[in-house]
C-alpha positions as CSV (number, residue, x, y, z in Angstrom):
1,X,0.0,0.0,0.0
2,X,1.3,3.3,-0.8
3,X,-0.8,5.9,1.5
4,X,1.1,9.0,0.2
5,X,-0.2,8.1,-3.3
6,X,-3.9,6.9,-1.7
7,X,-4.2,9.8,0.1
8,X,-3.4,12.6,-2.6
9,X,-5.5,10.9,-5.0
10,X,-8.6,11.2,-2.5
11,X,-7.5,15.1,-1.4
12,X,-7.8,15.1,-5.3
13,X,-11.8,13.6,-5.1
14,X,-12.5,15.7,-2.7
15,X,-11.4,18.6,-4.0
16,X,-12.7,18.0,-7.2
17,X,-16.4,17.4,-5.5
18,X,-15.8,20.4,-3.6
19,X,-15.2,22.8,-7.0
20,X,-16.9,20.8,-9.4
21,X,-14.6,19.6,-11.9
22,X,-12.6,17.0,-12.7
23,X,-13.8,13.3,-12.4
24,X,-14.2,12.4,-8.2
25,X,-15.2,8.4,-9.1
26,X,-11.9,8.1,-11.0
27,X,-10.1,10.1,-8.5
28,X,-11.1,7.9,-5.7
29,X,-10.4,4.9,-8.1
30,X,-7.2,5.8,-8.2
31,X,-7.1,6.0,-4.4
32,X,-8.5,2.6,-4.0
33,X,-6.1,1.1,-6.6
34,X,-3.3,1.8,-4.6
35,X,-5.1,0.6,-1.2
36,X,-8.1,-1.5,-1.9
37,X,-8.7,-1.7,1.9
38,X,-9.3,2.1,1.7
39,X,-13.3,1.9,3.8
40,X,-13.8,6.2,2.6
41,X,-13.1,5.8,-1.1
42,X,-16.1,2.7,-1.1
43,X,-18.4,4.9,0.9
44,X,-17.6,8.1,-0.8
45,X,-18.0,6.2,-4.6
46,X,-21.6,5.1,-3.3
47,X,-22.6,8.0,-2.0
48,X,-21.7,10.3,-4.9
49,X,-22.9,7.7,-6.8
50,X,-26.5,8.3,-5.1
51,X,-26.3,11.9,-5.5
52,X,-25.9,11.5,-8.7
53,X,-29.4,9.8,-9.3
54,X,-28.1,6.7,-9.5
55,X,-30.6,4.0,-7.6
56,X,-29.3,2.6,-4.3
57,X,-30.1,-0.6,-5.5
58,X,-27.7,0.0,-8.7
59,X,-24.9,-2.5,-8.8
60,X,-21.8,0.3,-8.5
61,X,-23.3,1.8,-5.4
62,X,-24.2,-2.1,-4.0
63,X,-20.7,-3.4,-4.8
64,X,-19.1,-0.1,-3.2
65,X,-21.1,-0.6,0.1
66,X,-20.1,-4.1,0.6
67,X,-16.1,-3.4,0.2
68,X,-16.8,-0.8,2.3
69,X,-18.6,-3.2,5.1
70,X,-16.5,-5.6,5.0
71,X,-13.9,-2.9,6.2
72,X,-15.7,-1.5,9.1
73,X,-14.6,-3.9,11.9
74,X,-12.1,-2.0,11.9
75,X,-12.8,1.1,10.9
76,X,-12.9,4.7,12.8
77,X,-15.8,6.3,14.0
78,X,-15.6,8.8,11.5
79,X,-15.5,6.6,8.9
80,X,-18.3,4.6,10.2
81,X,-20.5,7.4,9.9
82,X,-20.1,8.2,6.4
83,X,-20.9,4.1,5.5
84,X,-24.0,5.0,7.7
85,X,-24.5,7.7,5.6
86,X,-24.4,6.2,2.5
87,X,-26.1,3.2,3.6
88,X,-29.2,5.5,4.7
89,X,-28.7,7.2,1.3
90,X,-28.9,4.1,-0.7
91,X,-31.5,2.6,1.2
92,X,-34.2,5.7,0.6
93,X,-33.5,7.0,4.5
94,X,-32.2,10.8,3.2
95,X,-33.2,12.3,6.4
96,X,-31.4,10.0,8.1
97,X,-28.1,10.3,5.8
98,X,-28.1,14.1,5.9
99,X,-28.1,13.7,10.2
100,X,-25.2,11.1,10.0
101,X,-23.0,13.4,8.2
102,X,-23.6,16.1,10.4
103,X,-22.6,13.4,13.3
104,X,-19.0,13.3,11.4
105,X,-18.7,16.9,10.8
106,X,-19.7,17.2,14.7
107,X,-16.9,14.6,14.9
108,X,-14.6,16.7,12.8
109,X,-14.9,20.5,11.5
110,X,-12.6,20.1,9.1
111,X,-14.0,17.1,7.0
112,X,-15.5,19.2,4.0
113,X,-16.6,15.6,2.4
114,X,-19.0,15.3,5.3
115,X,-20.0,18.6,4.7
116,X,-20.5,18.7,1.0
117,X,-22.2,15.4,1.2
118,X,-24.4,17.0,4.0
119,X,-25.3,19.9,2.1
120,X,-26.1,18.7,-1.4
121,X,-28.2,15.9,0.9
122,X,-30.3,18.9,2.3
123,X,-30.6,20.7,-1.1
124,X,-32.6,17.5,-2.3
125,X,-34.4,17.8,0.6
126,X,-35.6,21.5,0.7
127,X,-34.1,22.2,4.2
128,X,-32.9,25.8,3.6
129,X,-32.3,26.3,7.1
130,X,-29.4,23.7,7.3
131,X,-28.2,25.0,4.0
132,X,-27.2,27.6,5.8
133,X,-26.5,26.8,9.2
134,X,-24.2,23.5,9.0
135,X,-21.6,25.4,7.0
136,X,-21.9,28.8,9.6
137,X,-21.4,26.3,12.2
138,X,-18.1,25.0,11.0
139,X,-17.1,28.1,9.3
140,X,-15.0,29.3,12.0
141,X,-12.5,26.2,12.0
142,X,-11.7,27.0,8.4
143,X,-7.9,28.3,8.8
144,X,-6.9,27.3,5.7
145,X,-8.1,30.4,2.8
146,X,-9.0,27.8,0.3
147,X,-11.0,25.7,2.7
148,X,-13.0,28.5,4.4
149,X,-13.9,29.8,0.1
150,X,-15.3,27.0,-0.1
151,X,-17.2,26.7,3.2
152,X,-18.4,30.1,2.7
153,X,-19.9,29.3,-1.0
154,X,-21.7,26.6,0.8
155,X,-22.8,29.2,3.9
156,X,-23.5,31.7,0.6
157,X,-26.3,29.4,-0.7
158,X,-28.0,28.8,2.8
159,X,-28.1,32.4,3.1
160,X,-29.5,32.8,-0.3
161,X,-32.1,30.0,0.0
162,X,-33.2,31.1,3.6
163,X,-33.8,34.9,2.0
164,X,-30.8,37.2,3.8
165,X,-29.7,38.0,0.2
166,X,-27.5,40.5,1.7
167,X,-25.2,38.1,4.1
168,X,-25.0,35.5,1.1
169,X,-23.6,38.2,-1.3
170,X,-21.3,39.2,1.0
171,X,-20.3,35.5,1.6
172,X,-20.1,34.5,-2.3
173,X,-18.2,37.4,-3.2
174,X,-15.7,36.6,0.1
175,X,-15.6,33.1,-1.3
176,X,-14.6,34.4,-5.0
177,X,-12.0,37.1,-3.8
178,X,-10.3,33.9,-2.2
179,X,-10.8,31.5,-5.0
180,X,-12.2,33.0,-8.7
181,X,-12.8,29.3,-9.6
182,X,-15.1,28.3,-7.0
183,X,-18.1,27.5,-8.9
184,X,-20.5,27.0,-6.1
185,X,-19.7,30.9,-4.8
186,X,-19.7,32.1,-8.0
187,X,-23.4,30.0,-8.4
188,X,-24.7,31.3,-4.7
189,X,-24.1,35.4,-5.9
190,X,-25.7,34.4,-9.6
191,X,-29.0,33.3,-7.4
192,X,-28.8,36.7,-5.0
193,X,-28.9,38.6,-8.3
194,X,-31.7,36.6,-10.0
195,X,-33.9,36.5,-7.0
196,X,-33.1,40.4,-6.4
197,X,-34.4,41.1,-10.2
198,X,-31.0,42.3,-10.6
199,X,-30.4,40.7,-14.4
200,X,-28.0,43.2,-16.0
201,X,-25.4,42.4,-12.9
202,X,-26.4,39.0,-13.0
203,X,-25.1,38.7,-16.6
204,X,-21.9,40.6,-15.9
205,X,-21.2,38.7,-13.1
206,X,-21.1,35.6,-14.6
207,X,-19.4,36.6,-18.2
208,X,-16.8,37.7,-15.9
209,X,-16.4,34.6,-13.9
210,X,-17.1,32.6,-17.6
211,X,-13.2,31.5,-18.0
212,X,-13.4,30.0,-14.2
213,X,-17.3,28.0,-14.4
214,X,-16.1,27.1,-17.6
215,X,-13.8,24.8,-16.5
216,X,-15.8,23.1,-13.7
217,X,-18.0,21.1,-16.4
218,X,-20.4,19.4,-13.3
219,X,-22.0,22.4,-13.2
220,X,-21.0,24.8,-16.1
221,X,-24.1,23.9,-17.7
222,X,-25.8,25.4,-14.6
223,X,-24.6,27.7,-14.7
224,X,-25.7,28.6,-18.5
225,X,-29.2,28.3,-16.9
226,X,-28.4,31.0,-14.6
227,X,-27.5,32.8,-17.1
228,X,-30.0,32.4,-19.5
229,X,-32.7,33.2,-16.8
230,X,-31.3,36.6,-16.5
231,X,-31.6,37.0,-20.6
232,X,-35.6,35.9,-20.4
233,X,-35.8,38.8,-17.7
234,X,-34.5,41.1,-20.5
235,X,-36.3,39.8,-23.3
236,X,-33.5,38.3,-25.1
237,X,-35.2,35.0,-26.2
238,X,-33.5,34.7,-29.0
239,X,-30.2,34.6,-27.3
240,X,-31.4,31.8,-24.7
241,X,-32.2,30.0,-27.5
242,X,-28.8,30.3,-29.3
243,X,-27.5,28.9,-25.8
244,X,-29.5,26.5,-25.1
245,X,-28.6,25.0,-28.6
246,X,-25.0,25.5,-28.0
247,X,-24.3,24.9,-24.2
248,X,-27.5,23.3,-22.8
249,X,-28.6,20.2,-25.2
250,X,-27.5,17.9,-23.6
251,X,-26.4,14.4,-24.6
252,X,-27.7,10.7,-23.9
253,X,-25.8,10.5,-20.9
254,X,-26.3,13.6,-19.4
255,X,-25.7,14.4,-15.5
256,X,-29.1,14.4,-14.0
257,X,-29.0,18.2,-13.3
258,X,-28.3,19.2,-17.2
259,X,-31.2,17.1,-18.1
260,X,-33.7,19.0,-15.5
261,X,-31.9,22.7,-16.8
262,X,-32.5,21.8,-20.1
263,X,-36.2,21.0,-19.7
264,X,-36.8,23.2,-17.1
265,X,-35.5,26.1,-19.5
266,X,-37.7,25.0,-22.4
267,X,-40.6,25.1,-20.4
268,X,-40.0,28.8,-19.3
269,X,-39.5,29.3,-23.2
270,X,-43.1,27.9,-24.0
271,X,-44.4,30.2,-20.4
272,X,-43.4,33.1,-22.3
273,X,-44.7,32.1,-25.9
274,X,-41.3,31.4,-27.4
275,X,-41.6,28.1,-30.1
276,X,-39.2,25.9,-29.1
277,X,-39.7,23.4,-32.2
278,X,-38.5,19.8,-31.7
279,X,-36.2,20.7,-28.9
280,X,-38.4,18.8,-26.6
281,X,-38.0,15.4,-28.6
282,X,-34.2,16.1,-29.0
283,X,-34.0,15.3,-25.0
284,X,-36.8,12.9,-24.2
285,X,-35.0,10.1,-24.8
286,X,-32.0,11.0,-22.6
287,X,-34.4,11.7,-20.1
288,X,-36.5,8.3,-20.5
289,X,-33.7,6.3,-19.4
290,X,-34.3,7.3,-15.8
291,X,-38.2,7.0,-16.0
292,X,-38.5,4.1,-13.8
293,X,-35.7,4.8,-11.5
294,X,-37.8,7.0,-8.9
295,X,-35.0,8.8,-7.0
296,X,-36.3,11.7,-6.1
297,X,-39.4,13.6,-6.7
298,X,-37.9,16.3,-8.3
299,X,-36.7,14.5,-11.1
300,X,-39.8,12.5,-11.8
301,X,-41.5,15.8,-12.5
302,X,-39.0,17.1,-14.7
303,X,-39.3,13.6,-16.4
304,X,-42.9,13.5,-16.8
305,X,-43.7,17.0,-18.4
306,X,-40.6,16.3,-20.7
307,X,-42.0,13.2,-22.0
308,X,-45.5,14.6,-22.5
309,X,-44.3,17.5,-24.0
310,X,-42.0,15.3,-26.4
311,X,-45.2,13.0,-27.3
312,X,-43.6,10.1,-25.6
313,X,-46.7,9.0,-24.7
314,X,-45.7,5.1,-24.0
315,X,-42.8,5.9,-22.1
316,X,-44.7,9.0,-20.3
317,X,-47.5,6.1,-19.5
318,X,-44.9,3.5,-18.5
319,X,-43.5,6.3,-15.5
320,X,-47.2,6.9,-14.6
321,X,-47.6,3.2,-13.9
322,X,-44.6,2.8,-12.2
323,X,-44.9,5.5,-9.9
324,X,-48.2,4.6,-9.2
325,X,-46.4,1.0,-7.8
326,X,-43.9,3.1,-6.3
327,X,-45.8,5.5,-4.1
328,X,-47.0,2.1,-1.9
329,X,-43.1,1.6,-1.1
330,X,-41.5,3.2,2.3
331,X,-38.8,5.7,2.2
332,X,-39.3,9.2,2.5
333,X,-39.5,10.1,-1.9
334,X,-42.4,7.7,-1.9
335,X,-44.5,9.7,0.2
336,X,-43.0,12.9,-0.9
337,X,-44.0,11.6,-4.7
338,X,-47.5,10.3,-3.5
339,X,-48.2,14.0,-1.6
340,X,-46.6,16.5,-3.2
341,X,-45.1,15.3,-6.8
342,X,-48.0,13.2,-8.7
343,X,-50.2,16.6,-7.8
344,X,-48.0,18.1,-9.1
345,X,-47.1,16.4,-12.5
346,X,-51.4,16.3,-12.9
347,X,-51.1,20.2,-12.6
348,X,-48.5,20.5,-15.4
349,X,-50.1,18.1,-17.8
350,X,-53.5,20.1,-17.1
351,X,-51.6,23.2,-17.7
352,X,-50.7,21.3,-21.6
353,X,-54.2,20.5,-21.9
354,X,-55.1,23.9,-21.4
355,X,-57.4,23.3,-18.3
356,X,-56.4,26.2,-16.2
357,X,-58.7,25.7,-13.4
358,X,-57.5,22.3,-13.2
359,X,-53.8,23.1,-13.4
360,X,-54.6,25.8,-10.2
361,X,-56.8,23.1,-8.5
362,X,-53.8,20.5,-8.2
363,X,-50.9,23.2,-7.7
364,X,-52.4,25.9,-5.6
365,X,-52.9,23.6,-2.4
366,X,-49.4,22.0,-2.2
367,X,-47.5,25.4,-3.6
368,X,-46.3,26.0,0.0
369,X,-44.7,22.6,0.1
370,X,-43.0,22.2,-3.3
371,X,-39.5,22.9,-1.1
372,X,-40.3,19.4,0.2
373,X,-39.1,17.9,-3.0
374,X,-35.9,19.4,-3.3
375,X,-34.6,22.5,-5.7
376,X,-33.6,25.8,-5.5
377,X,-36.2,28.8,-4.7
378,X,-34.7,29.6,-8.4
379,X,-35.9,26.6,-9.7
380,X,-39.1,25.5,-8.1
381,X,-40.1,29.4,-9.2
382,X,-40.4,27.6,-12.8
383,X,-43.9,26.2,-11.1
384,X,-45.2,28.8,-9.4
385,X,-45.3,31.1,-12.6
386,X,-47.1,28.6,-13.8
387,X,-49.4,28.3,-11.4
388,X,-49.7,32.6,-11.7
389,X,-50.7,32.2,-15.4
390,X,-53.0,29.1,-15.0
391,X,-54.9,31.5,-12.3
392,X,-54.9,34.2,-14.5
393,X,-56.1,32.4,-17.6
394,X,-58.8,30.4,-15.4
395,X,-60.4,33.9,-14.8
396,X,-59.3,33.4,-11.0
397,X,-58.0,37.2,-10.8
398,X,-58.0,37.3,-7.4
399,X,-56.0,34.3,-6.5
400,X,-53.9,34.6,-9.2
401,X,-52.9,37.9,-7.4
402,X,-52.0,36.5,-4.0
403,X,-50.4,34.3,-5.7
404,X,-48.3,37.1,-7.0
405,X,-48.3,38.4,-3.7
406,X,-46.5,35.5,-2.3
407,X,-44.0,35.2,-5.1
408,X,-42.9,38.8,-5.0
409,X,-42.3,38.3,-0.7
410,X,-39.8,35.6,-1.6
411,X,-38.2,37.1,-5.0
412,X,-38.3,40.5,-5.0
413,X,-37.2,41.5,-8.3
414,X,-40.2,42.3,-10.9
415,X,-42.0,39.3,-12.9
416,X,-40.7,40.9,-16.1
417,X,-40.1,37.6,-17.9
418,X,-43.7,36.2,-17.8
419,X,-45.3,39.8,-17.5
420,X,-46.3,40.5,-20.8
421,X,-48.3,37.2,-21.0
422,X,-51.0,37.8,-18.0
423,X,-53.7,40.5,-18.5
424,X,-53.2,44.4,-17.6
């Protein structure tokens, strides 16, 4: 065994997770080839793995957590904790694996794996407030400049999710004066701006950071979205199109989150009247691979509108039936899918029909729990302006403008995107 080699190799995963770039599965591959007895680069592979979308009853993330049991006799505590972790993740508990990587970065302040894993665990969930205060809490630990960037990028999106748009600007832009390449800082300022209606800045801030995101590809395409939000606000359709055709179609195997800013920007394109041609059928099949998988909520959504949109209608059918089996399982994204996502999906396809007051009917009542399922205030806003123009084009004036009233509390810039399409 050669732990000098093992060990920069996994600094190198974990740094790579933590900036988004680079490949962390073959970095931790690399770890384990030189110490196949190595418990954190099994546990670490399966978990990534998860957060990836990958089902916990996939063979990579199976075969990683049995190398990694048969290592825990004699393992550390910390080390126990994040196969806990993973095991929890793999097995549907998500709760429960977001609570025992908090145990380890209890443990240890400066394990930024546990955090990271942590954090992207809460985003899925919706839990704003731990978004922001697990990294606060170990932020003062952080001696090291590089370590506390990226620990304030983390504390930046808490802040940002939780609504003090002030503190996480101040944070992101902290993070970025220390590191220019660390995406998720970079990505926690870009959603200040766009909640704040603050698009001009919003696209010079990220042109100027363009040569750094750039070259973190995990979330590059991201953080095109980001940017081509800001463009809709100014009524440059044309030009999200020419991105989306250039940075956002994405390929056959796709990262989960491309896939849901891809179809999640074509639908704001249709919102605002834009013709999007065949685009939708260009990605339904990338996304139909995943149609039975049921990993999380949020992603069955994004699968099911895509699908119908497309004119898949036998694959679109096939998910329906599927999750209609999997909403009797346990685990926590059954009953978030039974409660919150099939009402949701039925409110979208309503929406296609044209039935308005259906599409309000189905959305309006679970509107205030749509965090549940996971996503960004940024992105779950993608439903509610749907929900605004359903009300509107139901002839449900009033409740179309509370509902306006609620979004504007929560994102204060102006609706300017989606304004021209509801009545004066």
């Amino acid at each position: 065994m050669d732990k000098t080699a093992r060990d920069t190799a996994f600094a190198q995963a974990v740094d790579e997770y933590l900036g988004w770039y680079g490949d962390p599965i073959a970095s931790l591959n690399a770890a384990l080839d030189t110490d196949p007895g190595f418990l954190l680069g099994y546990t670490t592979i399966a978990a990534l793995n998860a957060l990836g979308g990958v089902p916990g009853t996939a063979e990579p993330i199976q075969t990683a957590l049995r190398s990694a049991q048969a290592l825990a006799t004699s393992a550390g505590t910390g080390e126990k904790l994040h196969l806990k972790a993973a095991q929890a993740w793999a097995g549907g508990n998500i709760t429960e694996a977001a609570q025992t990587w908090e145990l380890a970065l209890a443990a240890d302040p400066h394990d930024l794996l546990a955090l990271h894993l942590a954090h992207d665990t809460h985003f899925f969930l919706g839990d704003a407030a731990k978004l922001r205060d697990i990294p606060l809490a170990v932020l003062p630990a952080q001696k090291e400049p590089k370590s506390r960037g990226y620990v304030l990028g983390m504390a930046a999106f808490g802040l940002e999710e939780t609504g003090d748009y002030q503190a996480a600007e101040a944070a992101g832009r902290e993070a970025i004066a220390i590191n220019p390449a660390d995406t998720w800082a970079a990505h926690a300022v870009a959603h200040v701006l766009e909640m704040q209606g603050r698009s001009a800045e919003g696209i010079a801030w990220l042109r100027g950071l363009e040569a750094h995101w750039t070259a973190a590809p995990a979330l590059a395409i991201h953080q095109y979205w980001h940017l081509c939000l800001y463009l809709l606000e100014e009524g440059q359709s044309d030009q999200v199109l020419a991105i989306y055709d250039s940075k956002l179609t994405p390929a056959l195997t796709a990262p989960l989150l491309d896939l849901v800013d891809a179809a999640a920007l074509l639908w704001r394109l249709e919102l605002l009247g834009v013709n999007v041609g065949a685009r939708w059928q260009a990605i339904a099949p990338a996304w139909g691979q995943y149609a039975l998988d049921h990993v999380l909520a949020f992603n069955d959504v994004h699968i099911a509108f895509t699908l119908e949109a497309a004119g898949d209608h036998k694959r679109r059918a096939e998910q329906a039936a599927s999750l209609t089996r999997y909403i009797a399982t346990p685990g926590e994204n059954a009953r978030l899918t039974a409660e919150i996502g099939l009402p949701l999906i039925q409110s979208l396809h309503e929406f296609r029909q044209g039935n308005f007051a259906r599409t309000v009917a189905h959305l309006a009542p679970i509107r205030t729990r749509l965090h549940e399922i996971g996503g960004s205030h940024a992105q779950r806003d993608l439903f509610i302006q749907t929900l605004i123009i359903a009300a509107f084009r139901a002839n449900q004036d009033d409740l179309a403008q509370q509902f306006l009233t609620e979004r504007r509390a929560t994102k204060s810039g102006t609706a300017r995107a989606f304004a021209p399409y509801l009545p004066k």
